[in-house]
C-alpha positions as CSV (number, residue, x, y, z in Angstrom):
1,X,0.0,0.0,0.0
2,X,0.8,3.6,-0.6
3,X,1.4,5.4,2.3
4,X,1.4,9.4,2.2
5,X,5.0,10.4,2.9
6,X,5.1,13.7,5.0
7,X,7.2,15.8,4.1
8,X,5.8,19.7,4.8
9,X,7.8,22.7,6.5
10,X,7.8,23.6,9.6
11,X,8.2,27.2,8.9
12,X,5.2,29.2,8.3
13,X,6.9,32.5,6.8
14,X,10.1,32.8,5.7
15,X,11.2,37.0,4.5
16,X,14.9,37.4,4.8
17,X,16.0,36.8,8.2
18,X,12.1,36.5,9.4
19,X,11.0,33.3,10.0
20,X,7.7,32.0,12.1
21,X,7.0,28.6,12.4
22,X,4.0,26.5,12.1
23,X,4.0,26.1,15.9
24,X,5.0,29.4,17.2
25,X,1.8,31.0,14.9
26,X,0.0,28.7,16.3
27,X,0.2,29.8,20.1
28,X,-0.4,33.7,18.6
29,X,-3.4,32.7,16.7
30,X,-4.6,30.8,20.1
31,X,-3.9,33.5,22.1
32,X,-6.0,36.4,19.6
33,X,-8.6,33.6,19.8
34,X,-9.1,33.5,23.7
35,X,-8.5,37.2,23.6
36,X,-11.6,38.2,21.6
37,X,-13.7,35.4,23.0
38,X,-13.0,36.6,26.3
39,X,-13.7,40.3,25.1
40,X,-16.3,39.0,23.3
41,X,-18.0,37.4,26.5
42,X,-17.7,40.6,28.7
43,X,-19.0,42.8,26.5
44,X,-22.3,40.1,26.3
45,X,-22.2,40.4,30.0
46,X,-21.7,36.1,29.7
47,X,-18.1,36.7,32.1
48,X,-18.6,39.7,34.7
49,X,-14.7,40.7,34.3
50,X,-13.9,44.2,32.9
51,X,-12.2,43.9,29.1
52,X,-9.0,45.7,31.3
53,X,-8.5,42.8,33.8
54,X,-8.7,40.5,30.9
55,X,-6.3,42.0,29.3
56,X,-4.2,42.2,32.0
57,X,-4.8,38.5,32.9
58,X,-4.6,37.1,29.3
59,X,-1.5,39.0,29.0
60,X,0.0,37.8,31.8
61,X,-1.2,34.3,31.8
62,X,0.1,33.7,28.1
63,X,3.9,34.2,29.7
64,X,2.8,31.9,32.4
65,X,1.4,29.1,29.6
66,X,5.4,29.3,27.6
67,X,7.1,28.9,31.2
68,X,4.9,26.2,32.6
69,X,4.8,24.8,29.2
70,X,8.4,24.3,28.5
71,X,9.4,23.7,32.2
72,X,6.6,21.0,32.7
73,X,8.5,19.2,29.5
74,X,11.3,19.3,31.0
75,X,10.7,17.7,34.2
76,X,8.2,15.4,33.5
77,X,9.3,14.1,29.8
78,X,13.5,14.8,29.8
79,X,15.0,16.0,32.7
80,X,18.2,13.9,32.2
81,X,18.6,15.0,28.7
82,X,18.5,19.3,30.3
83,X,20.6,18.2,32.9
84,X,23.2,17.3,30.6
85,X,22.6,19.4,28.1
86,X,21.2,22.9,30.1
87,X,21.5,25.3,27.1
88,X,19.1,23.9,25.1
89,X,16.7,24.9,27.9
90,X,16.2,28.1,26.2
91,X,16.0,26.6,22.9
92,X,12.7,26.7,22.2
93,X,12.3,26.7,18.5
94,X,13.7,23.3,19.2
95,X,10.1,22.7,20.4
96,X,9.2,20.5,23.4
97,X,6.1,21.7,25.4
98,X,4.0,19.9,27.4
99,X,0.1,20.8,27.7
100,X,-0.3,19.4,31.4
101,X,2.9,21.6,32.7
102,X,1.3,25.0,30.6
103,X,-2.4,23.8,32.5
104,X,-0.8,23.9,35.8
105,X,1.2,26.6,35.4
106,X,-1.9,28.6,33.8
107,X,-4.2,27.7,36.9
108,X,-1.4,28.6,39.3
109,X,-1.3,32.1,37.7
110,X,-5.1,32.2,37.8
111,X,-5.0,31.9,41.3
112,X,-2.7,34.3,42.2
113,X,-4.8,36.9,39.5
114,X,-8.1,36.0,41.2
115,X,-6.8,37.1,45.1
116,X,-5.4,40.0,44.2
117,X,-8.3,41.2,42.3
118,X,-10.7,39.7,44.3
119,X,-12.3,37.9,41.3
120,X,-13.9,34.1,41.6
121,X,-10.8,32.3,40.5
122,X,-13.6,29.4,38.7
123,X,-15.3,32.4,36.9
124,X,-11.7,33.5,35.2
125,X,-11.0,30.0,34.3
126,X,-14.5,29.3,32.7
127,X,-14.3,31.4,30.3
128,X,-10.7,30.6,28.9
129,X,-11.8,27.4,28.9
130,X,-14.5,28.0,26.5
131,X,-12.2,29.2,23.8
132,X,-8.8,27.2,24.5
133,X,-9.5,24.3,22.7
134,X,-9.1,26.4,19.3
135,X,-5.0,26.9,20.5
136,X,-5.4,23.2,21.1
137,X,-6.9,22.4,17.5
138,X,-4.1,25.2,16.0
139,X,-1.2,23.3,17.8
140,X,-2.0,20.1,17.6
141,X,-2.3,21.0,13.7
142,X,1.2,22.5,14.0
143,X,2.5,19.1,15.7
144,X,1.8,17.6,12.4
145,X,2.9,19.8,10.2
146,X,6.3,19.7,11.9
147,X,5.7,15.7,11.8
148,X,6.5,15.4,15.3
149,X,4.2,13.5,18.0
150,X,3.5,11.0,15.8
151,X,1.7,7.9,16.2
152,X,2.0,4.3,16.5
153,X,3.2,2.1,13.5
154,X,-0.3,1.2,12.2
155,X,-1.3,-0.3,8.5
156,X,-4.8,1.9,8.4
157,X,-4.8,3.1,4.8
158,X,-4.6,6.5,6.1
159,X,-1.4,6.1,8.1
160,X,1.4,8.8,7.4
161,X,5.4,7.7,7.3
162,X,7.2,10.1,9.4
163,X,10.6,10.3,8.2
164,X,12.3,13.3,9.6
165,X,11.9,12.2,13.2
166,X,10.9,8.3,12.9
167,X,11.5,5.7,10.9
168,X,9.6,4.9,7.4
169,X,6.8,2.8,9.2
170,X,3.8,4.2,8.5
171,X,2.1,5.6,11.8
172,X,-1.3,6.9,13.1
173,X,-1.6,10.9,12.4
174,X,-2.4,10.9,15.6
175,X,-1.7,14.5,15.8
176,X,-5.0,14.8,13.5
177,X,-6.9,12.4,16.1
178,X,-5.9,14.8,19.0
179,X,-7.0,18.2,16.9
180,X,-10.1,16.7,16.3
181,X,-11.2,15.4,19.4
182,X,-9.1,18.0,21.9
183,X,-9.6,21.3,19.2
184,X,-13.1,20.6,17.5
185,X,-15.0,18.3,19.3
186,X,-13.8,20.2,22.2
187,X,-14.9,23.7,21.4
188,X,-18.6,23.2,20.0
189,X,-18.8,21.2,23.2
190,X,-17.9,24.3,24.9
191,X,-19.4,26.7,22.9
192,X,-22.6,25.2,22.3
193,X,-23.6,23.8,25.5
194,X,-20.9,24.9,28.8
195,X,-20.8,28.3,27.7
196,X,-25.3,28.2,28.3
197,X,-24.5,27.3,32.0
198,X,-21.5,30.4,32.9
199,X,-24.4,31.0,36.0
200,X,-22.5,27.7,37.2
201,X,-19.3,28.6,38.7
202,X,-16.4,26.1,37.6
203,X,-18.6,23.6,35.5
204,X,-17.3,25.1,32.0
205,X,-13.7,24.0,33.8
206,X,-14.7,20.7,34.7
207,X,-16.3,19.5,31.6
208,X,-13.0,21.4,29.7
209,X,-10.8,19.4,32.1
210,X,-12.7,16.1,32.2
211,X,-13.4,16.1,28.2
212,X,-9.5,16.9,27.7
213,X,-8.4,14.4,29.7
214,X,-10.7,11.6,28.4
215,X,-9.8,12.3,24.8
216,X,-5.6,12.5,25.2
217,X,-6.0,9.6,27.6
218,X,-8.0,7.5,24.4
219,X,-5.6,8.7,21.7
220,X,-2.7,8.0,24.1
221,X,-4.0,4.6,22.8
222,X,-2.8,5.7,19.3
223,X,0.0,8.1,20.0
224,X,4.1,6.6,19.8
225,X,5.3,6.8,23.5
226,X,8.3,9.1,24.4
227,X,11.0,7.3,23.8
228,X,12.9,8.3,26.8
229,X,9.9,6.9,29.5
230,X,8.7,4.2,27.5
231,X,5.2,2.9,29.1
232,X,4.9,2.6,32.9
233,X,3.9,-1.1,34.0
234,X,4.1,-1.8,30.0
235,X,1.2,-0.4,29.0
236,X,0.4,3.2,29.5
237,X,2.0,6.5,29.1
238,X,3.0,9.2,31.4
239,X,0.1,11.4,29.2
240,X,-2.7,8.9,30.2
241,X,-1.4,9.2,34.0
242,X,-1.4,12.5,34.1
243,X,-5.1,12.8,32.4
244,X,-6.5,10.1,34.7
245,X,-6.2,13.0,37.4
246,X,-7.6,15.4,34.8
247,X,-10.5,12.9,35.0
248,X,-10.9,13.2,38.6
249,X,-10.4,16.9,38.9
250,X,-12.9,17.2,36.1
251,X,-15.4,15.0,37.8
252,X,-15.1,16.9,40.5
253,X,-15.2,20.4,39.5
254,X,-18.7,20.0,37.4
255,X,-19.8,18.1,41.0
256,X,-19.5,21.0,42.9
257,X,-20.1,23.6,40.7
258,X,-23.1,25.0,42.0
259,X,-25.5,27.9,40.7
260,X,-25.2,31.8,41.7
261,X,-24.9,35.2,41.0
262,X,-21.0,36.3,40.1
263,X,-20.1,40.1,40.9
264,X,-19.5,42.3,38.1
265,X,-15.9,43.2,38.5
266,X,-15.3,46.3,36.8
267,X,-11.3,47.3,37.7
C-alpha cells in the first residue's frame, strides 16, 4: 500500500531573516482567539470581568502558559537529557512543550490573578476554557505539520510515514486524532452547550478538564510513546497518567459547581 510520505515545512513565513514557524503562529493565533472570545463574552455580559482585567490576565497568563509549558517538558518528559545538556533549555524553536505543565502553570497564575483582584478564581477559568481548545486544534495542527508526536506504527490506509523524526513505518496521524477530538469536538462542546451554563461557577472547567483528559488519555492509545519513559507497567504513558487525574479533577469540579450570581468586577 501507498502510504502518504510527510514531508511539509515547519516554517510558516520565511522574508529574509524573518522566519515564524508552524508552531510558534499557532500559540499567537490561540492566544488572539481566547483574547476576543474573552472580550467578546464581557462585553455580552456572559463573564462579569472588565475587558482591562482581561487584558491584564490574558497578558499575563500567556507568559505563564510558555514557562509552565516548557518547564513541565522538561521535568516530566526529559530531565536527564536538560541536565546534561542545560543550554538547550532556552532553545525553544527546538520545540518541546508539554500541555499538562502549561495547565498547571496557567491555573497557578489564575489563582494568584483571582486574590489580588478579588475575582472568583472558577469564573476567570470558565471562560478561557471555553475558547482554549481552538490553541489546542491550532497546535496540535502544528504538531503535524512539523511531523512530530506521531503515532503508532499502524497499517490503516490513512497512516502517514514520518521520516524526519521516525523511521519509514507508516504511523497513526495521531496528531489529526488529537485536533479533532481535543480542538473541534472540544470547542462546539464548549461553545454550544458549557458556555449556556456560565451561571454555574467552575462547570465550563470541569467539563474542559474532564473532556480533555478523556480524549488524550484515548488517543494516548494511538500516539508513539516518548521514547525516553517508554510505558509505565508496559502499557500506558506518562500522558494517560497524568489525564487520569484530569478525570478526577474534572469530575469533580462539574460536582461541585453549584449555581449563583458572580459580581460584576469592573477594575
Amino acid at each position: 500500500m501507498d502510504y502518504y510520505v510527510h514531508n511539509l515545512s515547519p516554517m510558516a513565513i520565511e522574508i529574509g531573516w524573518f522566519i515564524l514557524p508552524w508552531y510558534w503562529l499557532s500559540y499567537i493565533l490561540g492566544f488572539f482567539a481566547v483574547y476576543f472570545g474573552m472580550m467578546l463574552f464581557s462585553k455580552n455580559k456572559k463573564v462579569h470581568i472588565s475587558k482591562t482585567l482581561i487584558h491584564h490576565y490574558l497578558s499575563l497568563g500567556f507568559l505563564w502558559l510558555i514557562l509552565g509549558g516548557r518547564l513541565g517538558y522538561i521535568f516530566i518528559y526529559n530531565f536527564s537529557y536538560y541536565l546534561k545538556e542545560p543550554s538547550k533549555v532556552f532553545a525553544l524553536w527546538e520545540g518541546g512543550m508539554s500541555f499538562h505543565g502549561a495547565l498547571i502553570a496557567v491555573g497557578l497564575f489564575s489563582i494568584y490573578f483571582a486574590r489580588k483582584y478579588r475575582i472568583a478564581f472558577l469564573s476567570l477559568t470558565d471562560g478561557v476554557s471555553i475558547f482554549a481548545p481552538i490553541g489546542l486544534f491550532l497546535g496540535r495542527g502544528a504538531n503535524f505539520i512539523n511531523g512530530e508526536l506521531a503515532g503508532r506504527v499502524s497499517d490503516v490506509s490513512w497512516a502517514v510515514i514520518f521520516p524526519k523524526f521516525y523511521d519509514n513505518s507508516p504511523r497513526h496521524p495521531s496528531q489529526l486524532y488529537e485536533a479533532f477530538l481535543e480542538g473541534f469536538i472540544l470547542f462546539l462542546i464548549q461553545f454550544f452547550w458549557s458556555s449556556k451554563r456560565l451561571e454555574r461557577e467552575g462547570f465550563s472547567t470541569g467539563v474542559f478538564v474532564l473532556c480533555y483528559g478523556m480524549f488524550r488519555f484515548f488517543v494516548e492509545f494511538f500516539r508513539n510513546p516518548d521514547p525516553q519513559i517508554g510505558l509505565y507497567f508496559g502499557l500506558i504513558t506518562m500522558g494517560q497518567i497524568l489525564c487520569s487525574l484530569m478525570i478526577i479533577l474534572g469530575l469533580v469540579l462539574i460536582v461541585k459547581s453549584d449555581r449563583k450570581s458572580i459580581t460584576p468586577v469592573e477594575k
